[in-house]
C-alpha positions, 0 to 999 in steps of 0.5 A: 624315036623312043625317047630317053629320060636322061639317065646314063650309064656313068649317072648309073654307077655314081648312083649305086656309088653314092648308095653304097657310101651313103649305106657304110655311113649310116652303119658307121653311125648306128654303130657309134650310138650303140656303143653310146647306148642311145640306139637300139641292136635292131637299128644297127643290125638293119644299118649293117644288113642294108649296107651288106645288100648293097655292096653285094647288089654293086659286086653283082653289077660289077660282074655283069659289066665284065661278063659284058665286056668279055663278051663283047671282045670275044666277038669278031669284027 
């Protein structure tokens, strides 16, 4: 019987949710402290560039979801 470790797939979702938040705010902070000069580019430009892989990392699950759905209602009963 293999054994589970607990996650689930909606654990899954509010995960990668959480990480795409958790992203879009810490690039909203980095920003506001280089308008106030006490943050260098390089950390805006990470903060900008890690929110911008995690948004396209939730859009690509998004559309292995759906192409999973379609799939599985293209199939005969």
């Amino acid at each position: 019987v293999p054994k589970s470790d607990g996650k689930t797939f909606s654990n899954l979702v509010k995960d990668i949710t959480n990480a795409g938040i958790e992203a879009g705010n810490n690039t909203e902070i980095q920003g506001t402290k280089s308008l106030n000069k006490s943050t260098d580019i390089v950390d805006v430009v990470t903060a900008v560039t890690n929110a911008e892989v995690t948004l396209e990392t939730a859009v690509a699950i998004r559309d292995r979801i759906i192409s999973a759905y379609q799939t599985i209602m293209r199939m005969p009963i």
